[in-house]
C-alpha positions as CSV (number, residue, x, y, z in Angstrom):
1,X,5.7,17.9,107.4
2,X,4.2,17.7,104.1
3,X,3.9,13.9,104.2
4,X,2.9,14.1,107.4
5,X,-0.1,16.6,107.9
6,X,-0.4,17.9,104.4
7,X,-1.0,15.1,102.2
8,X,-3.2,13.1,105.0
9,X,-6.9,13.0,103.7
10,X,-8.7,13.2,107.2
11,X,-7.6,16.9,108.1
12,X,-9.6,20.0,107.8
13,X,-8.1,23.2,105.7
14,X,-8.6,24.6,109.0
15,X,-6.1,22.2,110.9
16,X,-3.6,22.0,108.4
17,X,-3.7,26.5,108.3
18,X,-3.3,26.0,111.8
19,X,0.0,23.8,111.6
20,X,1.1,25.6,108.4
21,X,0.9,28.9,110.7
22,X,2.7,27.3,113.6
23,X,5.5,25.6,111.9
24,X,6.2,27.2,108.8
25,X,5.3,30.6,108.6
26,X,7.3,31.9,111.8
27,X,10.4,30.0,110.1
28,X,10.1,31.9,106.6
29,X,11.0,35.7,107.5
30,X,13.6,34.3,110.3
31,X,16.2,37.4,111.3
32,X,14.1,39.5,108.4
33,X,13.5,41.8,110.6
34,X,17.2,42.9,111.4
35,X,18.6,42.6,107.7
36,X,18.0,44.0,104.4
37,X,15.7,41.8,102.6
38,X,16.6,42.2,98.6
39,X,13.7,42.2,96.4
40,X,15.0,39.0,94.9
41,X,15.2,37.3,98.4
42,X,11.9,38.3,99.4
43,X,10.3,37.3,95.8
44,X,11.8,33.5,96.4
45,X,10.2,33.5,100.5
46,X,6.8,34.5,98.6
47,X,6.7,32.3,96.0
48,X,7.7,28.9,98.6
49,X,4.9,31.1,100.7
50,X,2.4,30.7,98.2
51,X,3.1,27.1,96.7
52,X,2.6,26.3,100.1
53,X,-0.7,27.5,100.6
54,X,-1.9,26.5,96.6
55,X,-0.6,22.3,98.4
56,X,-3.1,23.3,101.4
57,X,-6.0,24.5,99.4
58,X,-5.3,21.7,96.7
59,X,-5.1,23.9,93.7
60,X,-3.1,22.9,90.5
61,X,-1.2,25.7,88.1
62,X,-4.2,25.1,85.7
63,X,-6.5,26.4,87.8
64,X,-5.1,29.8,87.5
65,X,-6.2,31.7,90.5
66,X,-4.4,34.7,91.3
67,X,-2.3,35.0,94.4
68,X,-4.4,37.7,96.1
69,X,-7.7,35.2,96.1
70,X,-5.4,32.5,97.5
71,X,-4.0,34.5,100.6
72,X,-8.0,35.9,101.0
73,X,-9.1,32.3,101.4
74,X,-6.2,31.1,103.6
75,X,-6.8,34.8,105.8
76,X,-2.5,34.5,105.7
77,X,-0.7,37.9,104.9
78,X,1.8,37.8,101.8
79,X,5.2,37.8,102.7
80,X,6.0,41.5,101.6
81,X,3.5,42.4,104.1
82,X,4.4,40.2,106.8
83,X,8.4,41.3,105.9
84,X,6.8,45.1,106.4
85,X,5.5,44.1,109.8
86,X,8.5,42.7,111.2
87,X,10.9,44.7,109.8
88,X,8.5,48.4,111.6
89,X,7.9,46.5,114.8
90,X,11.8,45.7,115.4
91,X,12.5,49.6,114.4
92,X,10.1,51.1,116.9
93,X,11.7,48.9,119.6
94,X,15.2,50.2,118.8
95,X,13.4,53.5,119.0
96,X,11.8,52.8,122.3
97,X,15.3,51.3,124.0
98,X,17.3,52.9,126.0
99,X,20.4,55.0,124.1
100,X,23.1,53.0,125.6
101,X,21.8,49.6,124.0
102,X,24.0,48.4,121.6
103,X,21.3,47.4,118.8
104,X,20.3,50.7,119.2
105,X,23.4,52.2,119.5
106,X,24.2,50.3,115.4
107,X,21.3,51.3,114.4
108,X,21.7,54.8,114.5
109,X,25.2,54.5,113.7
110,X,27.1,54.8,110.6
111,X,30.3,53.3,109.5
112,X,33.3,55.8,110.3
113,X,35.9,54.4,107.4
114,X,35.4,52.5,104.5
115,X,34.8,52.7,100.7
116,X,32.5,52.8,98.4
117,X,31.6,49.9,95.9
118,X,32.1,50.2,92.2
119,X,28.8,49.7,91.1
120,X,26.9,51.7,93.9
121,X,25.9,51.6,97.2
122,X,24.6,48.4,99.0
123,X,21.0,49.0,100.5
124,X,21.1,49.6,104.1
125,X,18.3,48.8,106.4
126,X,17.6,52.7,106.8
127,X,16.7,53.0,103.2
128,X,14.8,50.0,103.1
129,X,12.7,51.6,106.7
130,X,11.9,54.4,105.2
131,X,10.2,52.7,102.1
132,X,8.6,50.4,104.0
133,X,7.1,53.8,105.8
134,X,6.4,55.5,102.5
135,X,4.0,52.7,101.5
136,X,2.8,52.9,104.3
137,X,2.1,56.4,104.0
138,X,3.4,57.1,107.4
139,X,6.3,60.2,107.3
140,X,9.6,58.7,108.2
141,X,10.3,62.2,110.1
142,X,7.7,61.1,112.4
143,X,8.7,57.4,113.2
144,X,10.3,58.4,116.6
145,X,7.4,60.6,117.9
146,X,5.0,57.9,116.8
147,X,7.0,54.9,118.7
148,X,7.3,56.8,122.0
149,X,3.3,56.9,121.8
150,X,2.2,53.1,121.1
151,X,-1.3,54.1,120.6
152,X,-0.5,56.6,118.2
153,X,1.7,53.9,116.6
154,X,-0.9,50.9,116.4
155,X,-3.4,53.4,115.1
156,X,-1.2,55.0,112.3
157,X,0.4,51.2,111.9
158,X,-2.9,49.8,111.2
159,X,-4.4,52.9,108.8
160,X,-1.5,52.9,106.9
161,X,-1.6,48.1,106.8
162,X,-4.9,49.1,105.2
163,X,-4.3,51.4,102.8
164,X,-1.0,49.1,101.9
């Protein structure tokens, strides 16, 4: 790809957004939306995300721009965002499924038998939902209310994108 579309001279920024958009970006978060995504993962999908977009706009290290000008001029989302996305419109489809799904039926499960590791619990998807709400200012109390009513949901989705 990169020797392909990226380093030929005659395409516009546009063009090559366009490709990088198409190709690349679905690829990067791939399953996120079902697992746990560690702070380290996610640091490592944003950094590829953003060397990516500093080859596309041509910028060196040296020219020191800060990430956040970089994803305004590209109009791309970070990946913690985009992760954020993902990971709140899969939950208000489990939500939204019927009660004998079996996704659904896992999500709201919890492991019967088992023990606990020796140096503290392993982040579940649950905890890492109701984080992703609480930036998002929205109560996790409310998530099932909200996801029943999708235009209460894209209206307290898209409040709470802004404010994030």
């Amino acid at each position: 790809m990169q020797t392909v579309v990226w380093n030929r001279h005659g395409l516009h920024l546009i063009t090559e957004l366009k490709m990088y958009k198409a190709v690349i970006l679905p690829m990067l978060p791939c399953g996120a939306e079902t697992l746990t995504i560690y702070q380290k993962q996610a640091r490592k999908l944003n950094h590829f995300h953003l060397s990516c977009l500093h080859r596309l706009l041509k910028l060196r290290w040296q020219d020191r721009i800060p990430d956040t000008e970089v994803l305004e001029r590209t109009g791309i989302l970070s990946i913690y965002a985009q992760l954020k996305q993902l990971q709140l419109r899969w939950s208000v489809h489990l939500v939204r499924m019927d009660d004998e799904r079996l996704s659904k039926r896992i999500f709201y499960g919890d492991v019967a038998m088992g023990s606990r590791e020796q140096w503290g619990q392993v982040r579940r998807y649950e905890n890492t939902l109701k984080t992703s709400l609480k930036q998002l200012q929205i109560n996790p109390e409310f998530l099932e209310d909200l996801a029943r009513n999708r235009l209460a949901w894209r209206r307290t989705f898209k409040i709470g994108a802004a404010i994030y």
